[in-house]
ROMARDREN-828993 format. One record per residue (C-alpha): residue number from 1; x, y negated, z. Coordinates in nm, 2 decimals, padded with zeros to 4 digits. Each point is the difference from the previous one (the first is absolute). Layout:
N
  lose       u       v       w
   NUM       X       Y       Z
...
***
This chain:
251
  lose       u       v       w
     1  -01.06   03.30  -01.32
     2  -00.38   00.02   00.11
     3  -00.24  -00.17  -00.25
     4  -00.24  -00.02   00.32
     5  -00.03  -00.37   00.17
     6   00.11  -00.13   00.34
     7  -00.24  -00.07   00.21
     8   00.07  -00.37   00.20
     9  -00.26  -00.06   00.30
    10  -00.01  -00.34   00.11
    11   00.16   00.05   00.30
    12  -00.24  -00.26   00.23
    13  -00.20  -00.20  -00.22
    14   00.03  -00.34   00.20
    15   00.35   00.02   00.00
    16   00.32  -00.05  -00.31
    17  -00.12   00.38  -00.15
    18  -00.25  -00.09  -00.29
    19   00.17  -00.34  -00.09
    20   00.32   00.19  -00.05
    21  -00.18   00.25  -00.20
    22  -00.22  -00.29  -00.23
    23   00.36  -00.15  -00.05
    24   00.13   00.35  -00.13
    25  -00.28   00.07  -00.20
    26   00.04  -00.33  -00.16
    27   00.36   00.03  -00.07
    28  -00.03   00.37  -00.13
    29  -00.26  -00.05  -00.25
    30   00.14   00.33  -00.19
    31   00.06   00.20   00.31
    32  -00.40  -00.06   00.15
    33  -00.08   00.36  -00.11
    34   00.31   00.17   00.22
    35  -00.24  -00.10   00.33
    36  -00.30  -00.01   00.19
    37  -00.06  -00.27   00.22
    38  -00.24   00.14   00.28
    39  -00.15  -00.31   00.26
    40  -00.31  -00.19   00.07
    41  -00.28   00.00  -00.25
    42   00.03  -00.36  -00.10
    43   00.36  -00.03  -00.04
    44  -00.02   00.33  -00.23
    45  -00.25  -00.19  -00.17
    46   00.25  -00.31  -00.03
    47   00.26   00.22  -00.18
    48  -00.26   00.18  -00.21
    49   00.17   00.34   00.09
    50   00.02   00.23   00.30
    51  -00.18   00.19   00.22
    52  -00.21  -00.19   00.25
    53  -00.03   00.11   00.39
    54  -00.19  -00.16   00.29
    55  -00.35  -00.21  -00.01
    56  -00.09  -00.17  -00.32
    57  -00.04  -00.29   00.22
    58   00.29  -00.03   00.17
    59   00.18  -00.37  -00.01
    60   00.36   00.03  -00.01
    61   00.12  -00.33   00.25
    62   00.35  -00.06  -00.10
    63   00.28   00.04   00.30
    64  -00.35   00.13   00.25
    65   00.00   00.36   00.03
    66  -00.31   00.12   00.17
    67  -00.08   00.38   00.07
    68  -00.16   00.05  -00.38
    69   00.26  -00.11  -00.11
    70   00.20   00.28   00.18
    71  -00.23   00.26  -00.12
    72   00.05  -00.06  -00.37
    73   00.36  -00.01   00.06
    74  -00.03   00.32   00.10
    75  -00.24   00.10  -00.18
    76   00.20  -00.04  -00.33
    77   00.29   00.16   00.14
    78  -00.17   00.26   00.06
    79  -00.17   00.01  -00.36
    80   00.37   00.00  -00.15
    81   00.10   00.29   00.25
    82  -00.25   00.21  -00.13
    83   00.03  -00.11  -00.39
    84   00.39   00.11   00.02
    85  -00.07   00.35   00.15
    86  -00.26   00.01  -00.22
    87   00.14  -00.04  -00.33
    88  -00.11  -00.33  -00.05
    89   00.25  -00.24   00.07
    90   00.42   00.07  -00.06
    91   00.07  -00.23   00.31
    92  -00.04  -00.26   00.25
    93   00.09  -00.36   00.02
    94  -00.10  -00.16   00.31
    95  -00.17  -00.35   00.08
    96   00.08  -00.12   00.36
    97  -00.17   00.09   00.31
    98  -00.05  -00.17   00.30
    99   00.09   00.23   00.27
   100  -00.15  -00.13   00.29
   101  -00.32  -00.02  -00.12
   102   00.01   00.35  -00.17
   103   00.07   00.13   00.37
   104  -00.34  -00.17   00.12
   105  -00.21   00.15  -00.25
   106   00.15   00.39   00.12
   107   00.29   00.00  -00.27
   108   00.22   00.21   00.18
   109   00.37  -00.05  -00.20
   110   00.25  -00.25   00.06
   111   00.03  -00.03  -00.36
   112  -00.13   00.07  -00.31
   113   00.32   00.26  -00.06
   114  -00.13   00.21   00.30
   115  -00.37  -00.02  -00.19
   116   00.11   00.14  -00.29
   117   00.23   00.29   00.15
   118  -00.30   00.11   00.17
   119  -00.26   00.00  -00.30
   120   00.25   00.16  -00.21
   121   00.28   00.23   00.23
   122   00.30   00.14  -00.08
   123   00.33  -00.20   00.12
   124  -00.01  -00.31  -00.13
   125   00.25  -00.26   00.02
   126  -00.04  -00.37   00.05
   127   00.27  -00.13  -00.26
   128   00.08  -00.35  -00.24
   129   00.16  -00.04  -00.34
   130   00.02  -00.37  -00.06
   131   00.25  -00.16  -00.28
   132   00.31   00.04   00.18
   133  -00.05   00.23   00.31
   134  -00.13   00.39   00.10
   135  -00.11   00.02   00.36
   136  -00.21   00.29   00.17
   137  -00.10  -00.02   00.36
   138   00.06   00.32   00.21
   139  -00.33  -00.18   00.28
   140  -00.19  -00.19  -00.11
   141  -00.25  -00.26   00.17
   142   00.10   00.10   00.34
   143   00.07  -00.21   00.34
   144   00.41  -00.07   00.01
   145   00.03   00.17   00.31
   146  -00.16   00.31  -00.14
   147   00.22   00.09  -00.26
   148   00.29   00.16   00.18
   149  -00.22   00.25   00.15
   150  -00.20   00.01  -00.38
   151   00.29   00.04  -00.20
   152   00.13   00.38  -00.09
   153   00.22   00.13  -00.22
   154  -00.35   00.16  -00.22
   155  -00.07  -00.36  -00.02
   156   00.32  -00.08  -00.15
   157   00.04   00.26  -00.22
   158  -00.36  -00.07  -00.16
   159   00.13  -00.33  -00.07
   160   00.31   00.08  -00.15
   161  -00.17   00.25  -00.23
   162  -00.25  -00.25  -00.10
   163   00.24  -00.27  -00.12
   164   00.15   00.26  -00.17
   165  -00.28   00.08  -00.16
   166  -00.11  -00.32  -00.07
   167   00.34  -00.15  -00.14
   168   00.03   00.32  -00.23
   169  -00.35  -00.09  -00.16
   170   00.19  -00.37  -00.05
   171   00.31   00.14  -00.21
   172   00.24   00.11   00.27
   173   00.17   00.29  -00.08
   174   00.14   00.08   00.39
   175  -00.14  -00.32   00.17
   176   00.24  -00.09   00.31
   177  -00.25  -00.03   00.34
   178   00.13  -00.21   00.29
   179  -00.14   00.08   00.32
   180  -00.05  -00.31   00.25
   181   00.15   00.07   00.35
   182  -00.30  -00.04   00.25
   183   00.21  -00.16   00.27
   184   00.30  -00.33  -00.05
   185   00.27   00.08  -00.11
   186  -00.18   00.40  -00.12
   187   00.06   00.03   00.40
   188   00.38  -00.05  -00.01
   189   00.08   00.33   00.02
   190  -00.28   00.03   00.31
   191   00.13  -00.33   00.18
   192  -00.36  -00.13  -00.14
   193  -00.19   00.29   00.04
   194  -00.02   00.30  -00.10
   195  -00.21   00.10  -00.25
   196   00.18  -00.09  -00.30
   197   00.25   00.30   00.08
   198  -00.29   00.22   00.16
   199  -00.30  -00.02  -00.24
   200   00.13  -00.20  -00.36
   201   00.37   00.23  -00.02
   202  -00.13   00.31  -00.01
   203  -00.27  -00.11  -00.22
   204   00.25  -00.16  -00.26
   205   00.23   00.31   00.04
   206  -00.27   00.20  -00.08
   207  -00.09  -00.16  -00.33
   208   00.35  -00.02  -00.08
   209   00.02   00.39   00.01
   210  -00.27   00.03  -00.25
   211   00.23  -00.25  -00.25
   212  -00.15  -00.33   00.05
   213   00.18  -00.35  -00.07
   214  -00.06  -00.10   00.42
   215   00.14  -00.27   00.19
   216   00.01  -00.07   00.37
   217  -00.16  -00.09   00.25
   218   00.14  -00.33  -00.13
   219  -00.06  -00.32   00.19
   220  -00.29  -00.18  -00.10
   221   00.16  -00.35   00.01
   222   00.24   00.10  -00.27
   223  -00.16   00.25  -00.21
   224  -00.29  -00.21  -00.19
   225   00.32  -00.16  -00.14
   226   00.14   00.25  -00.11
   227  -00.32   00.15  -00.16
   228  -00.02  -00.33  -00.19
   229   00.38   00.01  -00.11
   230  -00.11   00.32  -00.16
   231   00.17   00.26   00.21
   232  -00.34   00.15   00.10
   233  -00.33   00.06  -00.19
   234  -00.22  -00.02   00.29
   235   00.05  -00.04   00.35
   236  -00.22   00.20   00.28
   237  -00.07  -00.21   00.27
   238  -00.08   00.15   00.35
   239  -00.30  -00.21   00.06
   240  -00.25  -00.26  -00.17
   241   00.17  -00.35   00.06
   242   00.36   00.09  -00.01
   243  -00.09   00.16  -00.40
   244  -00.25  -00.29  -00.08
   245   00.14  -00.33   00.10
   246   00.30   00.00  -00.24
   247  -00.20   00.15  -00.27
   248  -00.27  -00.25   00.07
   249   00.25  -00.24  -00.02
   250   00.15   00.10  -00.33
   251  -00.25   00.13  -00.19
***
């Protein structure tokens, strides 16, 4: 494992970010050295560690975000972009943004995920391990009625890979994906639609033939259940809410 620190920005100052990390610092006495909290100058100076971004002067109003406030959001994120490609940091850990404001202020993302695919390239993959569940999102923050037309069977295959990948790294020895059906019902055999049998099969099939443990496209309604049951490792979902709000639930 990396002896290098994670960097954690603040995520927008006014909002839960550096009260969540205070409380983690405080809890982790013996851990404080792993990471490198990045935000405004006097809440660095509050924790007595960190790197400080943004006026000196700047007052942080708690549950007000103003535009400063946006800036040094962005600011340290972009501070821990550079620091990981750089050799500095092992990692990111992320403080929450606010979104909306971001936007106003030129942030062009949807998310911070999109932010940090596009600092630092490849083909990332927008996954959670929690306690009890494995979920990785084939789109991610995307409008619902955009992801038909979004989702390919690139996307899906990325995905798979990356939970395998990922569950590997945990102890699996041939971790078992599930791969969420995009439409009810995984499209009832094209009664709901069609590209469960157009785009997901062939994908799965695909990955199959190369000796992977794949499953599906398996209804969503059902499979989080079975994932939990422990017939799955992870489950792919085929877009951001139908992978998120069980795990969220769960985990």
């Amino acid at each position: 494992m990396s002896r290098l620190p994670l960097a954690i920005p603040c995520g927008d100052p006014a909002g839960v970010g550096p009260d969540l990390i205070a409380s983690w610092l405080q809890a982790h006495p013996d851990e404080a050295d792993s990471v490198v909290p990045i935000g405004p100058a006097d809440w660095i100076a509050r924790l007595g560690r960190g790197l400080a971004v943004g006026p000196a002067d700047w007052i942080t109003h708690p549950g007000q975000p103003d535009e400063a406030g946006q800036l040094i959001a962005l600011e340290a994120m972009e501070l821990a972009a550079r620091g990981t490609t750089g050799g500095r940091f092992a990692g990111v850990v992320t403080g929450p943004v606010n979104k909306k404001r971001l936007a106003e202020v030129g942030y062009p993302f949807p998310g911070q995920t999109e932010f940090f695919a596009a600092r630092w390239g490849g083909e990332p993959v927008m996954a959670f391990a929690g306690g009890r569940m494995t979920v990785g999102l084939a789109t991610w923050h995307l409008p619902l009625a955009d992801v038909p037309r979004t989702l390919d069977a690139a996307a899906v295959r990325r995905t798979v890979r990356a939970l395998i990948a990922l569950r590997t790294k945990l102890g699996d020895a041939r971790p078992r994906i599930a791969v969420c059906g995009l439409n009810p019902h995984a499209g009832e055999g094209g009664l709901l639609g069609k590209e469960d049998d157009a785009v997901l099969r062939p994908a799965i099939e695909a990955l199959r033939a190369e000796g992977h443990d794949v499953s599906g496209p398996l209804p969503g309604d059902t499979v989080f259940h079975r994932h939990l049951q422990g017939e799955f490792d992870a489950v792919a979902a085929s877009y951001h809410d139908q992978g998120l709000a069980p795990l969220k639930t769960v985990d």
